[in-house]
N, C-alpha and C positions, 0 to 999 in steps of 0.2 A: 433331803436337800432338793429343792427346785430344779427341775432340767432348764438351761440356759438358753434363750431365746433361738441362740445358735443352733443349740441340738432340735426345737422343734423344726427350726425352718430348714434343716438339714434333714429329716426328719421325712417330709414331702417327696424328696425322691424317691424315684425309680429305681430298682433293679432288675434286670431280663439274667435270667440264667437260661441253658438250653437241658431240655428234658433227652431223657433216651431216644426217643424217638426223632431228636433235633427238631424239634419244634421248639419257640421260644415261651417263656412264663414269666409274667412279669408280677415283682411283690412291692406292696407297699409299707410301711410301718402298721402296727409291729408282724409281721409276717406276712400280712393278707394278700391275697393270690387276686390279681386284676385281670377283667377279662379285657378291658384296651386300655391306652395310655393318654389320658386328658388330655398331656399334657408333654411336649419334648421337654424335660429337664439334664442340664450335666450334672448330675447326680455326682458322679465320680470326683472334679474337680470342686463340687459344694462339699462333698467329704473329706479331702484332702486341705482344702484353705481349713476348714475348723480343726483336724488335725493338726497341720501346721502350726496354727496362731496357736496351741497350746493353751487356752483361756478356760479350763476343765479340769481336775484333778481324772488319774488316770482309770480310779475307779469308774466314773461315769460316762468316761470316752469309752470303755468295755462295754459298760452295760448299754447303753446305746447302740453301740455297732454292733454287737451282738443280736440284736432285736430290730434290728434295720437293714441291715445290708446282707448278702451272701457271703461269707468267710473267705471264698477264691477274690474279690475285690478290694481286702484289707490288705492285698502284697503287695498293691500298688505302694503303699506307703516305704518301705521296702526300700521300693527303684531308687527315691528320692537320695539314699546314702550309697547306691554302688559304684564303683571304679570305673567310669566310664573311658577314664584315659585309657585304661590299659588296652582296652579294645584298640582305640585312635591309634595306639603307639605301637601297637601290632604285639604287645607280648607272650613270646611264644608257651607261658605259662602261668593264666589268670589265677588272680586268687580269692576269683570266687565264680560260680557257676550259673551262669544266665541260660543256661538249658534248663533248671531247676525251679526258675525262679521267673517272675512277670516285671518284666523290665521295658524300658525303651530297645532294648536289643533283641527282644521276643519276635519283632515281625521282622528280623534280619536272618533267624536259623533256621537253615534248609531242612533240615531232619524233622522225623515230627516225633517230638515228644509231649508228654501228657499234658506241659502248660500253654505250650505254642500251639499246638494240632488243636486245642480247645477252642483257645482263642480263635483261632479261624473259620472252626464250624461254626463259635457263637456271632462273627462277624457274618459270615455266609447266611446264616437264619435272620439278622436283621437287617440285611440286607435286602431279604428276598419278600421281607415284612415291609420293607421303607418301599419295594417296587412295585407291590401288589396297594398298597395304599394309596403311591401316585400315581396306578393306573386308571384306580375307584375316581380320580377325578377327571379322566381323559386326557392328562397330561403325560409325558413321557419321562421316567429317571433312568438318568444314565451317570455313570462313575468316570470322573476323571484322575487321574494320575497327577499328580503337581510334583513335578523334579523337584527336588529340594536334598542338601547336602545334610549328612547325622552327623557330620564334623568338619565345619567350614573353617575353613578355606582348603581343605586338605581333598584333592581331586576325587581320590579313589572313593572317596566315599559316598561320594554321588551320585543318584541313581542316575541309572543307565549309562557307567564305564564296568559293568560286567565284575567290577571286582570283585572275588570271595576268596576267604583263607580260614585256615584250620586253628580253631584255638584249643590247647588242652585245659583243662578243668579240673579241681580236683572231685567232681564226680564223673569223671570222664572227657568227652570232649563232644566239639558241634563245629558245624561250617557257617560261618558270616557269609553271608551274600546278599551284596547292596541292593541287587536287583530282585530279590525273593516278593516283598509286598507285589510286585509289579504280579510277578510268574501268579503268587498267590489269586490276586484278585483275576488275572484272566479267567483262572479256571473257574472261578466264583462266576463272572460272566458268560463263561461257556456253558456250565452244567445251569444259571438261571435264566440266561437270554439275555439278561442285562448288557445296554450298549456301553462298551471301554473306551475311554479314551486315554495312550498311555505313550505320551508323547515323551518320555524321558530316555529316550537312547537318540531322539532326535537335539534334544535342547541339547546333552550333553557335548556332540557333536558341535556343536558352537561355539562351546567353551573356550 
């Protein structure tokens, strides 16, 4: 059966995984290992719309992602059905485990476990990839902070009011803290030199 015009031009994108060493490796279909990146694509978000639209039987959604993408990137798919209320609603016992798993609530858990701690080294390497790129033109990158609420209208959830709390799981438990991206990316800035700007304990202040 014909792959669907969808899966080639999905197909095109990028994936950067991070090597031991944290150095980044970017691959393109079907595996091949790039030494730069032609090209910025959301790779991510062009994966997820043709998962989505479900226009595939699910044999060929497999054999395609399998041969395209890095397996840690198919969990996004995932986020798209978790319980995000239960976080919002503060329940003191979720019933399902966002330490385990790559969710919109990954860049909220203080603790560092194997999927979140990943994530941020992988963000810290492309980061330090995007600085050194826009140095090569003598221009300067620097990272800003944009306040923004994970569950609006509801205050605490907005960075920079310091809220965090304890949720149990049943693979254990982790601490939410609205303010974590922020603390995260400092130190991302600290340890690259990258200039921060992370005006969200100020905006919220306004509120």
């Amino acid at each position: 059966m014909p792959i669907p015009r969808a899966l080639e031009e999905a197909s095109q994108s990028h994936t950067s995984v991070l090597r031991d060493d944290e150095s980044l490796e970017f691959f393109a279909t079907p595996g091949t290992t790039l030494k730069t990146i032609p090209k910025y694509q959301i790779y991510t978000l062009e994966l997820l719309s043709f998962l989505m639209r479900g226009n595939a039987s699910e044999g060929i959604k497999s054999a395609f992602v399998l041969r395209t993408i890095d397996p840690k990137y198919l969990e996004l798919r995932r986020a798209i059905h978790v319980p995000l209320d239960e976080i919002r609603d503060l329940k003191p016992r979720l019933s399902w485990s966002p330490e385990k798993m790559v969710t919109p609530i990954s860049a909220f858990i203080h603790e560092n476990f194997a999927k979140n701690y990943y994530q941020w080294r992988l963000t810290k390497a492309i980061l330090d990839r995007l600085e050194q790129s826009v140095k090569n033109t003598g221009a300067e990158f620097v990272i800003m902070i944009l306040p923004n609420n994970l569950f609006p209208p509801v205050l605490r959830f907005h960075m920079g009011s310091g809220f965090h709390h304890r949720f149990e799981t049943p693979d254990g438990s982790f601490t939410f803290a609205v303010d974590e991206p922020r603390h995260r990316l400092e130190d991302v800035a600290h340890r690259t030199g990258i200039r921060l700007f992370a005006p969200t304990s100020e905006f919220f202040r306004t509120l």
